[in-house]
N, C-alpha and C positions, 0 to 999 in steps of 0.2 A: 735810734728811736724804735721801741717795740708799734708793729703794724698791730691798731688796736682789734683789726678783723682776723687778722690770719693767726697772731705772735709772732710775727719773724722779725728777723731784725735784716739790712741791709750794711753791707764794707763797700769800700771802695778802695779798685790796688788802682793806682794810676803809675802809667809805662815810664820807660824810661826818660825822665826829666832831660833833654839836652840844652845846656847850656842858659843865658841868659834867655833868649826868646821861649825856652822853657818854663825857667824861672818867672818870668812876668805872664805866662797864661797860666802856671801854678795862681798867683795871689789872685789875677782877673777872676779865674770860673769857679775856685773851689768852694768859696761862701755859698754861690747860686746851687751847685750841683749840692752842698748837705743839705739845703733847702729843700732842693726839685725832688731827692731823692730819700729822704728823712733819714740818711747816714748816721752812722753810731760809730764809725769809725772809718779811715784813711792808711794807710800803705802804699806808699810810693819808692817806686826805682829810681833812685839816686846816683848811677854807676859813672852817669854823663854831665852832671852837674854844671861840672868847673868847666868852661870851654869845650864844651863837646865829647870831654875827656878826663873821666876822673871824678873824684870829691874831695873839696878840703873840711877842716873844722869850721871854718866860718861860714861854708853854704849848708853844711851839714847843719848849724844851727840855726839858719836864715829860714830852711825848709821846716827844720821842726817847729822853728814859731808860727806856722803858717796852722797849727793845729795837727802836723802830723804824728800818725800814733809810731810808726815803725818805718824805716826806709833802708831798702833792700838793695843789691848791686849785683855784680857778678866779674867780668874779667879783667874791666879796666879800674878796679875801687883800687887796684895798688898803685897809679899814676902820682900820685903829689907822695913823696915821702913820706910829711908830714902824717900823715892818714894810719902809717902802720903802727904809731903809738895812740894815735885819739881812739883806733878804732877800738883798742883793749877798754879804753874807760867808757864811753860810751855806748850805755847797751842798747839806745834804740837805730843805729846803726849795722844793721847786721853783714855779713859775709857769706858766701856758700858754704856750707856745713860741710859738704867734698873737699874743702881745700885740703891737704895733707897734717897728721899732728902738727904742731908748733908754728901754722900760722896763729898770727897775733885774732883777735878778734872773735865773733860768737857768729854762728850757723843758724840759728832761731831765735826766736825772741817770745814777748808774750806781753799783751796787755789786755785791760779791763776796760771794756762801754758803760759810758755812767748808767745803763740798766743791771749793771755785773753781771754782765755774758765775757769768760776767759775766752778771748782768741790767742791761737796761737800761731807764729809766724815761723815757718821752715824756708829758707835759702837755696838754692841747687843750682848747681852749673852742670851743664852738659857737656863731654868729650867731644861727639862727632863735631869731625871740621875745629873743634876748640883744641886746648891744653889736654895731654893727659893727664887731668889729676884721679884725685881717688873715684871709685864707683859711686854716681849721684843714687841709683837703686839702691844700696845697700847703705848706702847715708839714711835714706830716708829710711828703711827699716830700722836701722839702730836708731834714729828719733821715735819713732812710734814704738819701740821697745819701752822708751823710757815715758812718752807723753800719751795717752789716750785720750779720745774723744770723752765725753761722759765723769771722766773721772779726773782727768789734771786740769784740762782741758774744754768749753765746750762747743769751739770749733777750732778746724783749724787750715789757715790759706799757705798752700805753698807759689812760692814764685821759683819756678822752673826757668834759668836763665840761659840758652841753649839755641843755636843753630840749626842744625836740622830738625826740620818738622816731625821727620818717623819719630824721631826720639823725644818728643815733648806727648808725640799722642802716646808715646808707648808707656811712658812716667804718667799719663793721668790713668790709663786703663791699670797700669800696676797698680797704683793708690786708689781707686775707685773705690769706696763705699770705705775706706779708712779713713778719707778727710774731707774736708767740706769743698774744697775747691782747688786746681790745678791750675794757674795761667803763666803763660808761658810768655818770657819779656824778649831782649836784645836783638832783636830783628829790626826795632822799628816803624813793622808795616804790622796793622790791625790784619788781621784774619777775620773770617765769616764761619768759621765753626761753632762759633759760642752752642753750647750745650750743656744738659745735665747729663752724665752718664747714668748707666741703669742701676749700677748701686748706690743711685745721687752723689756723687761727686761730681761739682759744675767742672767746668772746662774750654779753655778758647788756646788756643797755640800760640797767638801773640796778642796783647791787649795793645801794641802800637806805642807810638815816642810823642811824648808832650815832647812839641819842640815844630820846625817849622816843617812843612810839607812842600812848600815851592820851592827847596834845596833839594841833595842828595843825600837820603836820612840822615836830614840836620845839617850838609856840608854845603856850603857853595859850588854850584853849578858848574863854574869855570872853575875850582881847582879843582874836582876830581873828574871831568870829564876826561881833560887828557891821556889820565893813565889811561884809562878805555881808548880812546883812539891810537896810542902811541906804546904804548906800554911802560911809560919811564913814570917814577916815580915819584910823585906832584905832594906837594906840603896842605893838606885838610884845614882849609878854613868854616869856622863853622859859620853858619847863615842866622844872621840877625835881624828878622823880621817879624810878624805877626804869626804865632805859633798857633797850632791846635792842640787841648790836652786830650788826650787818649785814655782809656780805663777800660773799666771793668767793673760792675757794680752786681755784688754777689749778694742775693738774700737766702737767707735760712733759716731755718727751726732751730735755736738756741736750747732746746730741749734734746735734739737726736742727734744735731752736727750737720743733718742734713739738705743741701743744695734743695731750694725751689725754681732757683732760675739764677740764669746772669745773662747781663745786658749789655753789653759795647756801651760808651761813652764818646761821643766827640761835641771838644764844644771848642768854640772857634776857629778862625783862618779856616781857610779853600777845606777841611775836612768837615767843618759842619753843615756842611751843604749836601752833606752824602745820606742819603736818605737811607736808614736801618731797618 
């Protein structure tokens, strides 16, 4: 919904969905948050879906009936088999755009807000501490070669999906005044950087895990404690309780691409009690 005072319009990415107690604070808060927030559009990380781990076809379509426009992953989307055929037909599923030629699947996406404002959705996974795959820098260049603000495009969010911190702030100051907004997924844990950069490009290092927070992001307490105490290596049950969803609610000028602000989201379970 265009803001009848400013023009902007506002997205929302929401973090990484884990598991069912994800999934059930996905359908609980999202109706309330396009409300609260006059949203024109959704983006959510999908990568943890299925049991804490993974996505199949059937959550994948579970999640897009919930009104989502595009749903993003990163290291674990190749966990269910199944997934590396669906993921070629289905384009609002996307993949990191670094994965190597002849993964199956699409790096970006793109859709329209019933105002027709094109956002466009770029993927990326980060090396440090991850996979070696291809350079997520010069991914993104090669998409911005082919996609511009202004012209194909009239914004566009990338979901940085990436471990080390240096390397999620060092991808938004790279991209900085190229695209509308930077946030950084697969950690889990929200950060407190939220910012616009000086060339407006917004930016947060991790938008946090819809999923629950009284586990060990997303796992049960008692199986992964052990490896920490003992160092042997314990089976990841995930934690099925009352979740928080996590985000990110990015608005901007539909006119230039450019970030006026972004705002942390949490809404339910022990995270919405955290004062922002």
């Amino acid at each position: 919904m265009v803001n009848s005072a400013t023009g902007s319009i506002s997205l929302l990415h929401i973090g990484d969905i884990f598991g069912k107690s994800g999934r059930r604070a996905l359908k609980s808060h999202l109706q309330s948050l396009r409300a609260d927030y006059h949203l024109s559009g959704v983006v959510a990380n999908g990568e943890n879906a299925a049991g804490g781990i993974g996505i199949t076809q059937d959550i994948t379509e579970e999640i897009l009936s919930q009104g989502i426009n595009l749903i993003t992953s990163g290291n674990h989307v190749w966990r269910h088999k199944e997934i590396q055929s669906f993921i070629g037909l289905e384009r609002r599923l996307l993949r990191p755009a670094n994965y190597p030629k002849g993964a199956p699947g699409f790096g970006q996406g793109l859709f329209t807000t019933p105002e027709g404002v094109r956002v466009g959705v770029l993927n990326l996974i980060g090396r440090v501490f991850m996979e070696p795959l291809d350079c997520p820098f010069r991914a993104a260049d090669n998409y911005l070669k082919k996609t511009a603000m202004g012209r194909d495009v009239d914004a566009i969010l990338v979901d940085f999906h990436g471990e080390a911190t240096s390397e999620k702030v060092a991808m938004g100051m790279y991209l900085d005044g190229r695209v509308t907004a930077v946030l950084g997924t697969h950690t889990h844990i929200p950060t407190a950087d939220h910012r616009v950069l000086p060339g407006g490009t917004g930016y947060m290092t991790d938008v946090g895990m819809t999923g629950c927070y009284d586990g060990i992001i997303g796992m049960k307490r008692e199986s992964v404690m052990p490896r920490f105490l003992t160092g042997i290596p314990t089976r990841f049950q995930p934690m099925d309780a009352e979740a928080s969803l996590c985000g990110a609610v990015v608005t901007f000028n539909p006119n230039s691409g450019r970030c006026l602000s972004v705002r942390p989201v949490r809404r339910g379970g022990v995270l919405e009690q955290t004062t922002l």
